[in-house]
TIGUMAR-304435 format. One line per field, with one value per residue (C-alpha): residue in one letter; x, y, z. Coordinates in Angstrom, 2 decimals. Layout:
res = (A / ...);
x = (X / ...);
y = (Y / ...);
z = (Z / ...);
REM end
This chain:
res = (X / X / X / X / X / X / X / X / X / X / X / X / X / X / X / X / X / X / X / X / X / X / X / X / X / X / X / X / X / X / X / X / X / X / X / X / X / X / X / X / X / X / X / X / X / X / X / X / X / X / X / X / X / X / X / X / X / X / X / X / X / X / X / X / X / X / X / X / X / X / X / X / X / X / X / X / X / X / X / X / X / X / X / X / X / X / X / X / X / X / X / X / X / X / X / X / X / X / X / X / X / X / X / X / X / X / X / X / X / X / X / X / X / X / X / X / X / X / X / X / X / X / X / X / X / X / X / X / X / X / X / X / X / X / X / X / X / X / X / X / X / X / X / X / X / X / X / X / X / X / X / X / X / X / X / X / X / X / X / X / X / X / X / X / X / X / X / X / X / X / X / X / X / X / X / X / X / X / X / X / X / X / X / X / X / X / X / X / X / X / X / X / X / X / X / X / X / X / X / X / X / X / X / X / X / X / X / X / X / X / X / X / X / X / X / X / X / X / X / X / X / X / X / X / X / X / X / X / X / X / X / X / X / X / X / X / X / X / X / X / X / X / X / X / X / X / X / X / X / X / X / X / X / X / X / X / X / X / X / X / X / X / X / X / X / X / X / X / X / X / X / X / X / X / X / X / X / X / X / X / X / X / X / X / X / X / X / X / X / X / X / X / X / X / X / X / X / X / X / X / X / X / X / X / X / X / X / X / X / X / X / X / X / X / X / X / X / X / X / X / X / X / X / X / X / X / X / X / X / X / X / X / X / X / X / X / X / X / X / X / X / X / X / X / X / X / X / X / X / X / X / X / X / X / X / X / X / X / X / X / X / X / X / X / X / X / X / X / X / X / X / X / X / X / X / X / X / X / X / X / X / X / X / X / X / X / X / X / X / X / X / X / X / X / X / X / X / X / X / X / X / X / X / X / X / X / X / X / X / X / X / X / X / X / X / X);
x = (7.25 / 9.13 / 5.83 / 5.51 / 9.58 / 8.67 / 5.62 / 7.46 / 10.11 / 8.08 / 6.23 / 9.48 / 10.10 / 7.43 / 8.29 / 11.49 / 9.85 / 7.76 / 9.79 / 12.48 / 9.88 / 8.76 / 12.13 / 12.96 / 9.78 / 10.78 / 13.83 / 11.83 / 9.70 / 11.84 / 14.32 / 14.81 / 12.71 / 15.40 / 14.69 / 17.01 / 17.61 / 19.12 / 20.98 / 20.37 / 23.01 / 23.49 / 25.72 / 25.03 / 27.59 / 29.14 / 27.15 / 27.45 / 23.35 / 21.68 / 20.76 / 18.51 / 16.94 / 13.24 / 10.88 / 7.21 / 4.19 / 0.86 / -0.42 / -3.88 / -4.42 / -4.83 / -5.37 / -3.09 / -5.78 / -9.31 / -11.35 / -14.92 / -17.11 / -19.32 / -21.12 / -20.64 / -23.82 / -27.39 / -29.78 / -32.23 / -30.27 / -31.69 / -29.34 / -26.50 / -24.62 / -22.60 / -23.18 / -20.61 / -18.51 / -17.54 / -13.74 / -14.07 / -11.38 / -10.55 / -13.03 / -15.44 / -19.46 / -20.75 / -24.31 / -26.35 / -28.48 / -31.37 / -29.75 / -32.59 / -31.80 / -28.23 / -29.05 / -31.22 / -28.32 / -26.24 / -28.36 / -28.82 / -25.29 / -24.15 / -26.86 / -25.95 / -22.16 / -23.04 / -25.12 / -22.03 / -19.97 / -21.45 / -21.84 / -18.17 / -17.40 / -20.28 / -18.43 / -15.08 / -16.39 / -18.35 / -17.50 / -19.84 / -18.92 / -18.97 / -17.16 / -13.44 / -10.51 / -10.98 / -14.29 / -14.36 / -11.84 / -13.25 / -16.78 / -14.53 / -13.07 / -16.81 / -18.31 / -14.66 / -15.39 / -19.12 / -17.48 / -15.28 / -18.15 / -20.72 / -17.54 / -17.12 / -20.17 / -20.96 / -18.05 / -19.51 / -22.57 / -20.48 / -18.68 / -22.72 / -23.86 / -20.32 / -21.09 / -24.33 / -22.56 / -20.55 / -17.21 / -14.61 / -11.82 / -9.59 / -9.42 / -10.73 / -13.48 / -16.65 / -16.98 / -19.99 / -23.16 / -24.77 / -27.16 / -30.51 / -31.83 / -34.60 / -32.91 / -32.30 / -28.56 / -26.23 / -23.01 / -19.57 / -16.32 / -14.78 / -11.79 / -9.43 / -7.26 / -3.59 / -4.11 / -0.35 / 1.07 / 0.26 / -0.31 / -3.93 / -4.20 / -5.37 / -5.91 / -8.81 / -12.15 / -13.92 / -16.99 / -15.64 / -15.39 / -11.89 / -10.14 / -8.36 / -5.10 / -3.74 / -1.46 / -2.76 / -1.68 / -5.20 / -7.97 / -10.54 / -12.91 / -15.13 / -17.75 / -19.34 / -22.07 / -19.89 / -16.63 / -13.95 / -11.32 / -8.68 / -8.47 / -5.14 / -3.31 / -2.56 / 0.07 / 0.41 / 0.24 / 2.07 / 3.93 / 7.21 / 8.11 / 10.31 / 13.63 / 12.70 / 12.59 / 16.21 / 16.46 / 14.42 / 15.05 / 13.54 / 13.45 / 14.35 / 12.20 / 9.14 / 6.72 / 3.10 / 0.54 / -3.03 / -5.31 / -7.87 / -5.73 / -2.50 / -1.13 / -0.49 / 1.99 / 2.42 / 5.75 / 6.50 / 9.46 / 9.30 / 8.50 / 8.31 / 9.08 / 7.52 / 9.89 / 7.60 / 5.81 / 2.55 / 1.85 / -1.05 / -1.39 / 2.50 / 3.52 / 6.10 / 5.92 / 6.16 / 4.34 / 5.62 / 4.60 / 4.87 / 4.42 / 3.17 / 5.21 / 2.76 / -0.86 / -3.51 / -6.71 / -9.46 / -7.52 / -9.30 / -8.45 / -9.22 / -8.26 / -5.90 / -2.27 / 0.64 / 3.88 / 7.37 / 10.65 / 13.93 / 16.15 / 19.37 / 20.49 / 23.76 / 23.82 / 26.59 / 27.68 / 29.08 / 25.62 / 24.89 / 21.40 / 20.47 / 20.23 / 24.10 / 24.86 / 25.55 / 26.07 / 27.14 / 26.99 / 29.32 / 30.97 / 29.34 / 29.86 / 29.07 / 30.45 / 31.88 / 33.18 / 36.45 / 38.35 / 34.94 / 35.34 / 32.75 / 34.94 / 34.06 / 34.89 / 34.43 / 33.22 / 32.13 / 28.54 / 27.11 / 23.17 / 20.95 / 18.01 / 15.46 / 16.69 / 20.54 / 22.92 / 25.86 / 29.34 / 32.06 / 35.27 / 36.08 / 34.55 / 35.42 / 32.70 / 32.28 / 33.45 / 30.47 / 28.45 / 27.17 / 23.82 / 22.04 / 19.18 / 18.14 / 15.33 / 13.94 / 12.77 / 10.93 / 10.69 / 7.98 / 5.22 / 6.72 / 8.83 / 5.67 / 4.52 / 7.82 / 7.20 / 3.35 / 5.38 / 6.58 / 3.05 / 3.97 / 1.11 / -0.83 / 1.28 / 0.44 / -2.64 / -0.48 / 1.62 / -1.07 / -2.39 / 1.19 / 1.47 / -1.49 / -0.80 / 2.54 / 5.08 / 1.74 / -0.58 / 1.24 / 2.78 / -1.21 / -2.30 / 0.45 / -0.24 / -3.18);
y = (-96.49 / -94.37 / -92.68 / -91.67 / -90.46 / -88.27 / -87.02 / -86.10 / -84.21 / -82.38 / -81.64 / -80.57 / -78.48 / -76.10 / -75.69 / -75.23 / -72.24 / -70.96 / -70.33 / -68.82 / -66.42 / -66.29 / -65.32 / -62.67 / -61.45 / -61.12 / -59.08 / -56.92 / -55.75 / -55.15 / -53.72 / -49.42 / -47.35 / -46.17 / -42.39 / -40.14 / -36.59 / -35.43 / -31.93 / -29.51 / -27.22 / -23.99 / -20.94 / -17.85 / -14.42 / -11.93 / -8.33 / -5.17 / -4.02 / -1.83 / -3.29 / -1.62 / -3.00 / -2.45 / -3.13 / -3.36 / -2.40 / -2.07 / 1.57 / 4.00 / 7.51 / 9.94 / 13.76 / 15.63 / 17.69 / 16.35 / 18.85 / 18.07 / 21.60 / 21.38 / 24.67 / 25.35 / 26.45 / 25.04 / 26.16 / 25.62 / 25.27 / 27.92 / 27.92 / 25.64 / 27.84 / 24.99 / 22.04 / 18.68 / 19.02 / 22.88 / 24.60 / 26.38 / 28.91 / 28.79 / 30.65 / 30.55 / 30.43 / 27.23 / 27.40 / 29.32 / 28.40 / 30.83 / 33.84 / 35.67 / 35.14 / 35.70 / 39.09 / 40.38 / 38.90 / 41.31 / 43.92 / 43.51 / 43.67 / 46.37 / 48.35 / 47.14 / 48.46 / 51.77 / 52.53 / 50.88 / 53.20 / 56.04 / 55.40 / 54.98 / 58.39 / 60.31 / 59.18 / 60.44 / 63.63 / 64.69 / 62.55 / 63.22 / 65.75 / 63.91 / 61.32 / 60.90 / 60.51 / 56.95 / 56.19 / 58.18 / 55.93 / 52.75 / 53.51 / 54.18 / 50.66 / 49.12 / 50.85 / 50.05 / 46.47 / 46.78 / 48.08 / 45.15 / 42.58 / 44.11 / 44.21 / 40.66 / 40.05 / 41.98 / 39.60 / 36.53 / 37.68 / 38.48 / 35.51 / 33.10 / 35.52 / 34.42 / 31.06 / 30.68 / 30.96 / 27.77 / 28.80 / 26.31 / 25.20 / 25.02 / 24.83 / 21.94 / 20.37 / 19.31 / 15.87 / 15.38 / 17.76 / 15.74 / 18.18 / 19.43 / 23.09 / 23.07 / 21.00 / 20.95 / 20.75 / 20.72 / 22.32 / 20.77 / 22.12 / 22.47 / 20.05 / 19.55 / 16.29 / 16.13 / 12.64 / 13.26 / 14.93 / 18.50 / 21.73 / 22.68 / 25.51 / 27.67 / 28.40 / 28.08 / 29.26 / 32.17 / 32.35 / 31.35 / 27.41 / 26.19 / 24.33 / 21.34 / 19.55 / 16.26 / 13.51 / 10.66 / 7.56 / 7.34 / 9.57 / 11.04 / 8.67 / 11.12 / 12.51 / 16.61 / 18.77 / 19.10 / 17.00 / 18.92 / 17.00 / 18.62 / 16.87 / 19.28 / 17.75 / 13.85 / 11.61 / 7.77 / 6.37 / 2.61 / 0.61 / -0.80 / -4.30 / -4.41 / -6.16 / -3.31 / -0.15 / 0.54 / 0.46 / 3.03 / 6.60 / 9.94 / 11.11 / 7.81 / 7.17 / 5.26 / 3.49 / 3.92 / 1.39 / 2.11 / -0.99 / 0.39 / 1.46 / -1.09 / -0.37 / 3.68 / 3.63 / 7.22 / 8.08 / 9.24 / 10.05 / 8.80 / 12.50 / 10.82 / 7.65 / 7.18 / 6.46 / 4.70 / 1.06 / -0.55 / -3.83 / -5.94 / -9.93 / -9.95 / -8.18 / -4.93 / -2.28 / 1.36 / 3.88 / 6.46 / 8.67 / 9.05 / 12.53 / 12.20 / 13.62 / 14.00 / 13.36 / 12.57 / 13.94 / 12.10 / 10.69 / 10.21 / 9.83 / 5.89 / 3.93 / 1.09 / 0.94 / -0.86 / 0.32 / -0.23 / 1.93 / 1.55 / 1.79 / 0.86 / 1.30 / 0.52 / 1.48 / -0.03 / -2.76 / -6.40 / -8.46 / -12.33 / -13.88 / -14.23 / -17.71 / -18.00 / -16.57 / -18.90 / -16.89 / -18.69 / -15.95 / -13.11 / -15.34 / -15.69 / -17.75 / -18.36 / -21.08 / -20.87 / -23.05 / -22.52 / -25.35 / -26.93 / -27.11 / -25.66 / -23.81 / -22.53 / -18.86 / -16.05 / -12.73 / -9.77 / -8.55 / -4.87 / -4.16 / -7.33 / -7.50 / -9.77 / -11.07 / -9.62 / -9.09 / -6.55 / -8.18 / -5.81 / -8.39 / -11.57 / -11.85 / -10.46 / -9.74 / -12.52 / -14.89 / -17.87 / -18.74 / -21.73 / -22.51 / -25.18 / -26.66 / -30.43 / -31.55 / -34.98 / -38.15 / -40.65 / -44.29 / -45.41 / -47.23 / -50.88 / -49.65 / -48.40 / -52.09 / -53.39 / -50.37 / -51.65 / -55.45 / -53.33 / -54.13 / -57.79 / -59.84 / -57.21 / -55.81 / -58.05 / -56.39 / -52.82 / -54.65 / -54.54 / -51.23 / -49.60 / -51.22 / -49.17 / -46.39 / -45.51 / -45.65 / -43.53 / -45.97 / -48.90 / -47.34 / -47.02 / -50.54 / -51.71 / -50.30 / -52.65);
z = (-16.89 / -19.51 / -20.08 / -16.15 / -15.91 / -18.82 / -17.37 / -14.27 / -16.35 / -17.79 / -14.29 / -13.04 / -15.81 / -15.50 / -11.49 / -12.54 / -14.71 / -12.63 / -9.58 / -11.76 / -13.17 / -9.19 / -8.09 / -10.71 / -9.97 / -6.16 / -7.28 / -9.25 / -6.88 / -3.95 / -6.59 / -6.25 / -8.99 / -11.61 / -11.45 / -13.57 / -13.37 / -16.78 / -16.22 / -19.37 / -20.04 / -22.06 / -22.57 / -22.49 / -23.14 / -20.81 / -22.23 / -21.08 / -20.71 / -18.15 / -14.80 / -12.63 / -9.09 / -8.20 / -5.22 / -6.33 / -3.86 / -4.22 / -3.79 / -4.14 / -5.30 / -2.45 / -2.72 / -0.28 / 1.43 / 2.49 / 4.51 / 6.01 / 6.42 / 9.80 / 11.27 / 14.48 / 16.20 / 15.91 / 12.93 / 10.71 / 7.37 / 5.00 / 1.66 / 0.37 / -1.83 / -3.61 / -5.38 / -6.09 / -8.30 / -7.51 / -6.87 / -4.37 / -2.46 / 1.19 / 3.48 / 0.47 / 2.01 / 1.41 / 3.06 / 6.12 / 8.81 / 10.62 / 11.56 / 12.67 / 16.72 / 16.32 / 15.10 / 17.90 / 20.38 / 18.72 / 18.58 / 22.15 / 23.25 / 21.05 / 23.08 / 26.61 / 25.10 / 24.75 / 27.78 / 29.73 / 27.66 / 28.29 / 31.78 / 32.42 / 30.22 / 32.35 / 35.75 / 34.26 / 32.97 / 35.95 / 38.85 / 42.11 / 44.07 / 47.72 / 46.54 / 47.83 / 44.95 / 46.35 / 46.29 / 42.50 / 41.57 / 42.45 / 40.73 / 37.75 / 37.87 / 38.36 / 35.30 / 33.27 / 34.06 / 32.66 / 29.55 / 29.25 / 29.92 / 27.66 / 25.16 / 25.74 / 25.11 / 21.51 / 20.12 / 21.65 / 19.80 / 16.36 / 16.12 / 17.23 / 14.02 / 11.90 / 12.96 / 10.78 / 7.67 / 6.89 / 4.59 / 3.42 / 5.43 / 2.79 / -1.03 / -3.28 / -4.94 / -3.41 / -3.12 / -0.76 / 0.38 / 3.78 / 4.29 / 2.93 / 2.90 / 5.35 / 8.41 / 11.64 / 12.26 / 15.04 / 16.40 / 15.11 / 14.07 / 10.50 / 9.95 / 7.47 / 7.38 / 4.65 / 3.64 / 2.35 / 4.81 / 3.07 / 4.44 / 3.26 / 0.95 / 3.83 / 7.74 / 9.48 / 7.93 / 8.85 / 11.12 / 14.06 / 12.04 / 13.20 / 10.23 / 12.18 / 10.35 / 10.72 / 9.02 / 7.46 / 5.16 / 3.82 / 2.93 / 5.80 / 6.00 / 8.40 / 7.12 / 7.12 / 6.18 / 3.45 / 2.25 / 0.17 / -1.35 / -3.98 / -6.92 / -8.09 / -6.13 / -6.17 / -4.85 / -4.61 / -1.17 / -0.97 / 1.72 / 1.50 / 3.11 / 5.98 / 3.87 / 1.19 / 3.45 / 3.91 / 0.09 / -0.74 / -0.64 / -1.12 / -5.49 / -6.70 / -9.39 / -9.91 / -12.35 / -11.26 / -13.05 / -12.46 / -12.28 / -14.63 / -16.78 / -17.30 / -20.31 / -19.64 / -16.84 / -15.12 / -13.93 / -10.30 / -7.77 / -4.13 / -1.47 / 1.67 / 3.50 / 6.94 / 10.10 / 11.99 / 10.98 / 10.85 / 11.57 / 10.37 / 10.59 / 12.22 / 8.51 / 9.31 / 6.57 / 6.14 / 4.71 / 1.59 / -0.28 / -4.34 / -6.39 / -9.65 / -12.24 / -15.03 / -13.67 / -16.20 / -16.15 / -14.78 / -12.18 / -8.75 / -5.18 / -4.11 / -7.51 / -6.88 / -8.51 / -8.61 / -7.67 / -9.26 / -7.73 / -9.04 / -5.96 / -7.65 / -11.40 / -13.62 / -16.86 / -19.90 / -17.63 / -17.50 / -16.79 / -16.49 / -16.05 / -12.36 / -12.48 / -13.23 / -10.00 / -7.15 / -4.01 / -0.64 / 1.78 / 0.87 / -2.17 / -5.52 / -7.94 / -11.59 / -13.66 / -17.41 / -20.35 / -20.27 / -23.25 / -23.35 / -19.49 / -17.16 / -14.60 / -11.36 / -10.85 / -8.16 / -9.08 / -7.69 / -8.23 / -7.95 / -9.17 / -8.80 / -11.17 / -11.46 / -14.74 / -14.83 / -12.50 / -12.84 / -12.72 / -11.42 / -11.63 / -12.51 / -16.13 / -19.37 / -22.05 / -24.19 / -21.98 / -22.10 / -19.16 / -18.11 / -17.27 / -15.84 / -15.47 / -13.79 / -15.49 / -13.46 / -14.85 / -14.10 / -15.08 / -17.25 / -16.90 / -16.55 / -13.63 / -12.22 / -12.22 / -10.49 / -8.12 / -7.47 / -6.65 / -3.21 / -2.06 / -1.04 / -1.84 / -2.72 / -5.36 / -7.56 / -8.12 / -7.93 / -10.13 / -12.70 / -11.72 / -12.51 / -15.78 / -17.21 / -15.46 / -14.43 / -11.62 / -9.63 / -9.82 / -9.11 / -5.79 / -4.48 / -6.19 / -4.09 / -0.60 / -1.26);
REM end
C-alpha cells in the first residue's frame, strides 16, 4: 500500500513537471520576439568649409560641325582627291566624275549664244526696210528672248560641268570616303549638319553642291560620298533631368570625366541649354551643351563621359554633414548637445551638398552636432526557437529549426 501511494506521487510529480514545462512553453511561443533597435550617437563640429552643389549627367563628345559631301549629277567617278584622315578647307575639291558630256553641252550652248547674239545685234543694226517701227520692234523682242534662252541655257550647262567636281561643304577632317574611283554614282546634294548648334566654317560649296545646315543633339548619323567631321572643334553633349533643369545655367562650371580615361578629368563651362524636352520611356530631360576649356589631344567625337556641374557654390562658410539636417517642408532642423543635452534647433540653410550643407543662422562654429544613427537588432538564436513555437503544433519542429539557426529559420520551421 505505502509502496503504491508512493508510486503515485511520484507519477504525479512528473505531470506536475511536465505540464509546467508545457505551459511555459505555451507562453514562450505565443510570446512577441524581443527586437531592439540600439540608436548610435556622435558629435560632430560646426566648420566653416566650402560647399558647392552639383548635378551629374552622363554625356558624349560631339564635334560642332559634321558635313556629308554628295555630287550632284550622275557620273562615272574618275579621281578622289583626298584620303581619311585629311584637313581640308571649305569649297576644297574632293573628287570628279566624267566630265566629258558636260563639256560638249557647253560647248554647244555657248555656240547657240552667239549666233542668237549676233542675230539680235544684226536686226538692230540694219533692221529690214519694209518693216513698220512695229513690226521692227517686235522681231527685236523675239531674237532678245533667244538671247536670254540660249543665255539660260550656257549657265545651266556651267553649273552640270561645276557639278562634276565634288568640293567640301565646309571645313574639317575626313572621316569617311563611300566611294571608289571607277563607279557609277548618282545625283544628291552636299549637306552639312552642327551637331552643336554651330555655324559651319563656311557656306555652301561650290559647283552648284548646296551645303545644307541643321541643329542637332547628336552627331549626323547620314552617311555621303564623303563624311567630314571637324575634330578642332569639340563640345560635350549631356541631358539634364527635369528637377535639375531649372538649376542649371549658361558658364557655370563643369567637371568632364571621360570613361576611358577616369582619372584625367577635363574641365568645361555649360554654352547652351535647350528650351524644349525630350522624352524617352515617360523620363523628361533636356538637352545642353558643354565647351571644353582645355581639350586634350586625341580626343574624338562619340566617346562616352560623365558629367559633373556645379550649379551652386559657397565658399568659407558655416557647414554641417547632410545627415544632421532634418527638414520638414520649409523648416529644418538639426539637433545639438547643448549641457550634455541633445537640443532641437531651427536653422536656416543656403548651399546643399551631398556631404555638407551651408548653415546661414542658427549655429555658431564650434557648437557640437548631433548625429544619429539606429542601428537594429535582432534576438538571437534561442528567440528564434520561441519564434519557430508560433507554428502551433508544428513549431515544435520550427522550434528546433530556430535554435540552430536563428530567429529566420525558426519563423519557416514554424509555418510548418
Amino acid at each position: 500500500m505505502t509502496r503504491l501511494r508512493t508510486r503515485t506521487w511520484v507519477i504525479n510529480g512528473v505531470l506536475v513537471v511536465l505540464l509546467g514545462g508545457a505551459a511555459f512553453g505555451i507562453y514562450q511561443a505565443f510570446s512577441p520576439a524581443s527586437s531592439t533597435a540600439q540608436a548610435q550617437t556622435r558629435t560632430t563640429p560646426v566648420r566653416r568649409a566650402n560647399v558647392s552643389q552639383t548635378v551629374s549627367a552622363a554625356g558624349t563628345i560631339a564635334s560642332t560641325y559634321t558635313g556629308v559631301a554628295n555630287f550632284t549629277t550622275s557620273g562615272k567617278v574618275t579621281s578622289i582627291d583626298v584620303k581619311v584622315g585629311d584637313v581640308v578647307s571649305a569649297g576644297q575639291k574632293l573628287a570628279t566624275v566624267d566630265s566629258s558630256q558636260a563639256s560638249k553641252q557647253l560647248q554647244v550652248a555657248k555656240a547657240n549664244l552667239a549666233v542668237a547674239e549676233d542675230n539680235l545685234t544684226t536686226a538692230e543694226d540694219n533692221p529690214p526696210a519694209n518693216q513698220t517701227a512695229t513690226q521692227a520692234q517686235s522681231s527685236t523682242a523675239s531674237l532678245q528672248a533667244k538671247v536670254d534662252q540660249a543665255q539660260l541655257d550656257v549657265d545651266n550647262a556651267e553649273t552640270a560641268l561645276s557639278a562634276t567636281t565634288l568640293t567640301a561643304p565646309g571645313a574639317g577632317t575626313i572621316t569617311a570616303i563611300n566611294g571608289t574611283v571607277g563607279q557609277q554614282t548618282g545625283s544628291g546634294s552636299n549637306s552639312s549638319t552642327s551637331s552643336a548648334g554651330a555655324s559651319p566654317s563656311s557656306g555652301s560649296g561650290s559647283g552648284g553642291q548646296s551645303g545644307q545646315q541643321s541643329s542637332s543633339s547628336s552627331s549626323s548619323s547620314s552617311t555621303g560620298f564623303i563624311d567630314i567631321t571637324d575634330m578642332g572643334n569639340l563640345v560635350v553633349n549631356t541631358s539634364v533631368a527635369e528637377i535639375d533643369v531649372s538649376k542649371v545655367k549658361t558658364g557655370q562650371k563643369a567637371t568632364v570625366t571621360l570613361n576611358a580615361t577616369p582619372d584625367q578629368p577635363l574641365q568645361a563651362t555649360v554654352s547652351s541649354i535647350d528650351l524644349t524636352p525630350t522624352t524617352s520611356s515617360n523620363v523628361v530631360s533636356y538637352g545642353a551643351k558643354l565647351a571644353l576649356s582645355n581639350p586634350p589631344s586625341g580626343l574624338r567625337p562619340g566617346q562616352s563621359a560623365s558629367v559633373v556641374i556645379t550649379v551652386a557654390e559657397a565658399d568659407g562658410v558655416l557647414s554641417v554633414p547632410a545627415a544632421a539636417v532634418r527638414t520638414t517642408g520649409t523648416t529644418n532642423v538639426v539637433t545639438v548637445e547643448q549641457n550634455g543635452q541633445p537640443v532641437s534647433r531651427q536653422v536656416e540653410v543656403g548651399v546643399r551638398g551631398e556631404s555638407t550643407v551651408e548653415i546661414k543662422s542658427g549655429l555658431s562654429e564650434g557648437d557640437s552636432v548631433v548625429l544619429t544613427a539606429a542601428s537594429p537588432t535582432t534576438s538571437s538564436g534561442s528567440n528564434g526557437q520561441q519564434r519557430g513555437g508560433t507554428g502551433g503544433l508544428g513549431g515544435f519542429g520550427g522550434g528546433q529549426q530556430g535554435g540552430l539557426g536563428g530567429g529566420r529559420q525558426g519563423g519557416v520551421g514554424g509555418r510548418g
